[in-house]
C-alpha positions as CSV (number, residue, x, y, z in Angstrom):
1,X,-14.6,19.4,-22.9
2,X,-11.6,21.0,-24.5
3,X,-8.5,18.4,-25.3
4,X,-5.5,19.0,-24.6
5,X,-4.7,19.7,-28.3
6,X,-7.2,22.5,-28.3
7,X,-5.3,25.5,-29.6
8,X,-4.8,28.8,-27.8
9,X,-7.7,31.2,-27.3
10,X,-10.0,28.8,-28.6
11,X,-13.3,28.8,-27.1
12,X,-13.2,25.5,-24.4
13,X,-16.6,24.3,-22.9
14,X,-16.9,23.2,-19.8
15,X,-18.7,20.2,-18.8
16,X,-18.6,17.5,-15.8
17,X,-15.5,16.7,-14.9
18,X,-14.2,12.9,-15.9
19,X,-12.3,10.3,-13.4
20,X,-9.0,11.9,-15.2
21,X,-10.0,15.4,-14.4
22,X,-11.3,14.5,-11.0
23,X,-7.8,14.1,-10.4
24,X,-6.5,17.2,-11.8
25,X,-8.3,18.6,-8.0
26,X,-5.4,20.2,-5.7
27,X,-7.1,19.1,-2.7
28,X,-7.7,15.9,-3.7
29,X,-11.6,16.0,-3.4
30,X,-12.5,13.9,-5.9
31,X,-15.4,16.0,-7.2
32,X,-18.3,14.4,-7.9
33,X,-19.8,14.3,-11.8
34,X,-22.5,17.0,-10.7
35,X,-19.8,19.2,-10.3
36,X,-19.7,19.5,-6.3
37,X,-16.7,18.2,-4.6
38,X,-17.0,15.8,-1.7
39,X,-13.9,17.8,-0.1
40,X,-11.9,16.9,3.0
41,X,-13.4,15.5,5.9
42,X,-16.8,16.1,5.0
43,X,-15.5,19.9,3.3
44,X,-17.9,20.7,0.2
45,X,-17.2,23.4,-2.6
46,X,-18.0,24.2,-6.1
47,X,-15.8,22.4,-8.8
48,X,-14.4,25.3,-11.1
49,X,-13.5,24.7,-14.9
50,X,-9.8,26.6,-15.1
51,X,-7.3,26.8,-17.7
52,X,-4.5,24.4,-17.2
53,X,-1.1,24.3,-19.3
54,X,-0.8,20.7,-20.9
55,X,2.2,20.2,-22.7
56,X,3.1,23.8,-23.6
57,X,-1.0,24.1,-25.1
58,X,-4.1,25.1,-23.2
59,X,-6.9,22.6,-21.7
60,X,-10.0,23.0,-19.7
61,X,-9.5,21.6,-15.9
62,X,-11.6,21.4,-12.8
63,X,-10.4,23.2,-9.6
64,X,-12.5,23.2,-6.5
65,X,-13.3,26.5,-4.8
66,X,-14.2,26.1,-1.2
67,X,-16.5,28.1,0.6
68,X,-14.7,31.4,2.3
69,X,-13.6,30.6,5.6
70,X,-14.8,27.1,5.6
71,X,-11.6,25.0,5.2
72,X,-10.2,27.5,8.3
73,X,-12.5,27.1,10.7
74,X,-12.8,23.5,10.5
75,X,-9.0,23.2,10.6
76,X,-8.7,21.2,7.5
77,X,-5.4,22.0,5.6
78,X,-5.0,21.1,1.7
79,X,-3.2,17.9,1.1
80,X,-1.3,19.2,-2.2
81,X,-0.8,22.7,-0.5
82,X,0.7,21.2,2.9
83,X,3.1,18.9,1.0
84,X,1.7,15.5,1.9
85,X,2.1,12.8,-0.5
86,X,-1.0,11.8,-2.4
87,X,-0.8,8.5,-1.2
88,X,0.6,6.5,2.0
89,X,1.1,2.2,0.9
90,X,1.6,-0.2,3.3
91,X,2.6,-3.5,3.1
92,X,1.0,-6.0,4.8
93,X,3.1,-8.7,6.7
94,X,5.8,-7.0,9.1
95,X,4.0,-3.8,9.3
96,X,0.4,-3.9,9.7
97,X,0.9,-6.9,11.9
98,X,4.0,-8.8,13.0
99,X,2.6,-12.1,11.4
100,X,5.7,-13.7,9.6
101,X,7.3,-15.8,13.0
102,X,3.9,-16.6,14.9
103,X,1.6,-16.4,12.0
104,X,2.6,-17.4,8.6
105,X,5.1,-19.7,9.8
106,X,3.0,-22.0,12.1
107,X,0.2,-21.8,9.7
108,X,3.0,-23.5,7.1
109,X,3.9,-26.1,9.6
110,X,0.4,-26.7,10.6
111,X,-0.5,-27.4,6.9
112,X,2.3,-29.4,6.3
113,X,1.7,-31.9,9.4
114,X,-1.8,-32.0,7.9
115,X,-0.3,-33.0,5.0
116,X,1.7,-35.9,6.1
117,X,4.5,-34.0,5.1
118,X,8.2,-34.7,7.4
119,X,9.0,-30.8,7.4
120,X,9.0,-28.1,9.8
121,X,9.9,-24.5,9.3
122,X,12.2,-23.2,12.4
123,X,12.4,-19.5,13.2
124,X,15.8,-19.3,11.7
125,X,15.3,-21.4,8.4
126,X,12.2,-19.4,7.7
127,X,13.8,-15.6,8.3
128,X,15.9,-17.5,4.9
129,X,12.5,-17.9,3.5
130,X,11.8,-14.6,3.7
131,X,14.2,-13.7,1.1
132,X,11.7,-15.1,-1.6
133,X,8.6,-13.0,-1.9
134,X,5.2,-15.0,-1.8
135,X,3.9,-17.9,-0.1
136,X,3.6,-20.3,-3.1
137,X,7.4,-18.7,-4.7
138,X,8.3,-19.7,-1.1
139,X,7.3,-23.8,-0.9
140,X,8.6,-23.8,-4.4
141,X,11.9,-22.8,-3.8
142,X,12.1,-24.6,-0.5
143,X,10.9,-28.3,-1.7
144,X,12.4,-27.8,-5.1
145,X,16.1,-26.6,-3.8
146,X,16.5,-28.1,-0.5
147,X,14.5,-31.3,-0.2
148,X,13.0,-32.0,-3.8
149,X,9.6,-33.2,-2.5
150,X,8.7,-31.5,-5.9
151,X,10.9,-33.6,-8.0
152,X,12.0,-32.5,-11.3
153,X,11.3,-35.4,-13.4
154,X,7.5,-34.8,-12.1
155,X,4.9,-33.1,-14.4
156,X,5.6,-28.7,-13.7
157,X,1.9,-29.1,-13.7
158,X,1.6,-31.8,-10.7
159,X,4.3,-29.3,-8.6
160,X,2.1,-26.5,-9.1
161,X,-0.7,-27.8,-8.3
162,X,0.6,-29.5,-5.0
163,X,1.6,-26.0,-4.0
164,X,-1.4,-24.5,-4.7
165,X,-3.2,-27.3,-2.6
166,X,-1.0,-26.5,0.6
167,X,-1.3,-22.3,0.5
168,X,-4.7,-22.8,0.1
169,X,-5.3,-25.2,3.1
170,X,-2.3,-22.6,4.8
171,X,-4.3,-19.6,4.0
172,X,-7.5,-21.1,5.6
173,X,-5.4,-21.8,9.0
174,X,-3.7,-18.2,8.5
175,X,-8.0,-17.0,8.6
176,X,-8.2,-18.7,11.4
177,X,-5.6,-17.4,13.4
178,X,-6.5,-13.7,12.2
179,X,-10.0,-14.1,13.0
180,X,-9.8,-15.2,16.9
181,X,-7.1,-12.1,17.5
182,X,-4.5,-14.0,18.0
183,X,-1.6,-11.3,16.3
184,X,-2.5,-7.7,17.2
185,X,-1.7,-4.5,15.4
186,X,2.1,-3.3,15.4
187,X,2.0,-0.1,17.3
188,X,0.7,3.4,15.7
189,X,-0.7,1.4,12.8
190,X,-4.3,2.3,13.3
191,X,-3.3,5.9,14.5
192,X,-1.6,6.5,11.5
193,X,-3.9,5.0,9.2
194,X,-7.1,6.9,10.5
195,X,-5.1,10.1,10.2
196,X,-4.5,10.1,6.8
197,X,-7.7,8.9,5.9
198,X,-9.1,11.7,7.9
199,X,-7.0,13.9,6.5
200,X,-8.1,13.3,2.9
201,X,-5.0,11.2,2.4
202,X,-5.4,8.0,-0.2
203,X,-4.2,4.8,2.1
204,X,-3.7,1.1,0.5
205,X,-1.8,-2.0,1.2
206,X,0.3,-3.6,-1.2
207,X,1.3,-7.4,-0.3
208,X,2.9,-10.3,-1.8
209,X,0.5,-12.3,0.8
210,X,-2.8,-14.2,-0.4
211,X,-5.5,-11.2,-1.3
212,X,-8.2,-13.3,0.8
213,X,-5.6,-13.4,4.1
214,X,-5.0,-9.7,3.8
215,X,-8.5,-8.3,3.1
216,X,-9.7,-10.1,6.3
217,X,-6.6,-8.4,8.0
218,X,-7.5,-5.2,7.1
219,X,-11.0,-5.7,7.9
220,X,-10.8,-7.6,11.1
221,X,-8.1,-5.4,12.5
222,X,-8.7,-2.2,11.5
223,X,-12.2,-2.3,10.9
224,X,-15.4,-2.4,8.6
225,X,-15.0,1.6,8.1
226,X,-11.5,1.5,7.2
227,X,-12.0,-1.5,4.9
228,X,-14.1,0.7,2.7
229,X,-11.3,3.1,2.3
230,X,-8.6,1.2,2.0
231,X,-7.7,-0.8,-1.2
232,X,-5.7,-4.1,-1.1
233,X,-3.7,-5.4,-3.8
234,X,-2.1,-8.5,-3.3
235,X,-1.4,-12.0,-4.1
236,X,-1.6,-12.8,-7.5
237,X,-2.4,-9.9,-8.7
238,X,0.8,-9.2,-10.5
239,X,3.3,-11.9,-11.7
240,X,5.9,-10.6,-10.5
241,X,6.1,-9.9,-6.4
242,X,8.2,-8.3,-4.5
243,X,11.6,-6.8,-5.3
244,X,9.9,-6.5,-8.3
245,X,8.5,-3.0,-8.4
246,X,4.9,-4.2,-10.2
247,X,2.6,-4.0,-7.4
248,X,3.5,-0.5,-6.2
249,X,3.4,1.1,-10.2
250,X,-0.1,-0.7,-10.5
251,X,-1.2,0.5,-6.8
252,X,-0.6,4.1,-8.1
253,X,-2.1,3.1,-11.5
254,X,-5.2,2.0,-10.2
255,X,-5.3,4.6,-7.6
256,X,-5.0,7.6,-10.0
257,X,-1.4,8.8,-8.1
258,X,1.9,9.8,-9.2
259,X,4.7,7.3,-7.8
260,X,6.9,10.2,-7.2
261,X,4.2,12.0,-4.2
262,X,3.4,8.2,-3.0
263,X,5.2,7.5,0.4
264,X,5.4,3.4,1.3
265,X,6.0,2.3,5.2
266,X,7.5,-1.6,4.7
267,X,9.5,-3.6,6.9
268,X,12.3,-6.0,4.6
269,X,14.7,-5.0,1.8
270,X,13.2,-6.5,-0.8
271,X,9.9,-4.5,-0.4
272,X,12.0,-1.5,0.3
273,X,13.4,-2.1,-3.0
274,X,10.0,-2.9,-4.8
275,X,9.2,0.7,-3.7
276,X,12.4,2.4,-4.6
277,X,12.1,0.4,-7.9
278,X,8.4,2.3,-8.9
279,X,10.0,5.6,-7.6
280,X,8.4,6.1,-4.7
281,X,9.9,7.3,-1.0
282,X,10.1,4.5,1.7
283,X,9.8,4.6,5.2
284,X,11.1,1.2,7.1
285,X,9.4,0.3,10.1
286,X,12.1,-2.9,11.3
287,X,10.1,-5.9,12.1
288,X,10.9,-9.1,13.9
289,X,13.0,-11.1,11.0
290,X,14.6,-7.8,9.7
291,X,16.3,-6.4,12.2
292,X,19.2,-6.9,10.7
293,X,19.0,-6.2,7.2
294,X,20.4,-3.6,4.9
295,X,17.9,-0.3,4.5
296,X,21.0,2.1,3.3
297,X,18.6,3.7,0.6
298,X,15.2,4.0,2.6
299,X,14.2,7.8,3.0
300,X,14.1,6.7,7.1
301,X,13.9,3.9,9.4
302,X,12.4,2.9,12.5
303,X,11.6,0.2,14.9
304,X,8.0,1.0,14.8
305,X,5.2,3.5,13.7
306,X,4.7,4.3,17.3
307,X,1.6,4.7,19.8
308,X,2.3,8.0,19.8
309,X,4.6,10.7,17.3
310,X,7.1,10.8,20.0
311,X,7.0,7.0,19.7
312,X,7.9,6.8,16.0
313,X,7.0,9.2,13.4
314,X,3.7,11.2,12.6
315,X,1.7,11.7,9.8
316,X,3.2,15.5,9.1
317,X,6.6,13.4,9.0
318,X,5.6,12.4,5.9
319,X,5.1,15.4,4.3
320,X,7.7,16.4,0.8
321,X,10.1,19.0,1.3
322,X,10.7,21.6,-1.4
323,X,13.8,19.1,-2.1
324,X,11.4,16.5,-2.8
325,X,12.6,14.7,0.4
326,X,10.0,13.6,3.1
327,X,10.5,16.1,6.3
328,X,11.4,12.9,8.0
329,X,14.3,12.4,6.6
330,X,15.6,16.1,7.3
């Protein structure tokens, strides 16, 4: 294979195309090494070595050519040539599923009564929780600021540890609650979802909740053949959470996508700015505890996703004007 540095006119040779050149592909097929693409929705076509302009030089790319006629009569358009983004990121609590009030926040109080511990979480004292991002950031702040269970003359290693004992015996009660059904789906979340994904659409979820708690989520709620499709990062996975922009930029890291053609769907300010932050378009979908809040700078905002496009917004919503603005927000 030719690098980019190769001059010119120079002979280039072609040879299987790499994970980086797999996403050079304008439909986003992902060709395989053999040189045949997987396509959209089940599409195949022939992977195509082309000339490509790298940094005002010439290198050897891999372009898929699908049969004549095929991508027609199937009624499969391209993702790049249709303007959808290359990637839709969801977050995980407030938009998938409406956990923070019934889920998350019992499962705190539960753990603390376990515990022994005097301290209850009410609706309106934990929509002030919410301000901090993370379940353990959250305890931390709470027993260190307002009651200082975690007193400051103790060991920092005792107070971490403490909090790291009550998340984890929270998380297993949070498991509990996902697995019997108890906190459906917000509306349009699996209609969405399926659509991109069967419209060759690269889906995630991107959470400042416990990795374990959201994988089960996705899997539980959505299903075992979604779960293979779509990738979680969460947790601890980056130091930093939420406003900080680190788990988007290493979403679209991971995921081989450019921030700028990545469209996220969160429900609170401070993951609306975590995605502004990594340069990405956001769509707010308002949930129970932030109603209220300030989403001046999101591309659009709605109460929901919908059961239906009418309901909400659709998947061709999200498509990038030639402005570089979603259609949505036209």
């Amino acid at each position: 294979m030719a690098s980019a540095g190769t001059a010119q006119g120079s002979p280039a040779v072609a040879t299987s195309p790499t994970a980086a050149q797999r996403r050079i592909c304008a439909c986003n097929c992902r060709p395989e090494a053999s040189g045949r693409g997987n396509g959209i929705n089940g599409v195949s076509g022939i992977v195509q070595p082309v000339r490509l302009a790298v940094g005002g030089r010439r290198s050897v790319g891999w372009r898929r050519e699908v049969r004549s006629g095929e991508m027609a009569r199937l009624g499969v358009a391209c993702v790049a040539a249709s303007g959808m983004p290359d990637a839709i990121l969801f977050d995980c609590d407030g938009v998938l599923v409406d956990t923070e009030k019934d889920g998350h926040r019992v499962a705190f109080n539960k753990t603390f009564e376990q515990k022994g511990l005097q301290h209850e979480w009410g609706v309106e004292l934990y929509g002030k929780l919410l301000e901090t991002g993370g379940g353990k950031e959250r305890m931390t702040k709470y027993f260190t600021v307002c009651y200082w269970l975690l007193d400051r003359n103790h060991h920092a290693e005792e107070r971490t540890q403490l909090v790291k004992e009550l998340h984890k015996l929270k998380t297993d009660t949070f498991m509990t609650m996902i697995e019997s059904g108890a906190m459906p789906l917000r509306p349009g979340v699996k209609r969405l979802i399926e659509e991109a994904i069967g419209s060759g659409i690269t889906v995630a979820v991107c959470s400042t909740s416990n990795e374990r708690a959201v994988s089960t989520i996705v899997r539980v709620m959505l299903g075992p053949q979604v779960a293979e499709k779509m990738r979680v990062f969460a947790g601890d996975v980056v130091e930093k959470k939420k406003p900080s922009p680190d788990i988007y930029q290493l979403a679209a890291q991971e995921l081989g996508v450019d921030p700028q053609r990545c469209v996220v769907v969160e429900d609170s300010k401070i993951g609306l700015q975590a995605a502004k932050a990594a340069g990405m378009r956001c769509v707010v979908t308002k949930s129970s505890y932030t109603q209220n809040e300030d989403f001046g700078n999101a591309d659009a905002v709605f109460d929901c996703i919908g059961d239906t496009p009418q309901d909400g917004f659709s998947l061709q919503d999200l498509a990038f004007e030639d402005s570089g603005g979603l259609k949505v927000s036209s």
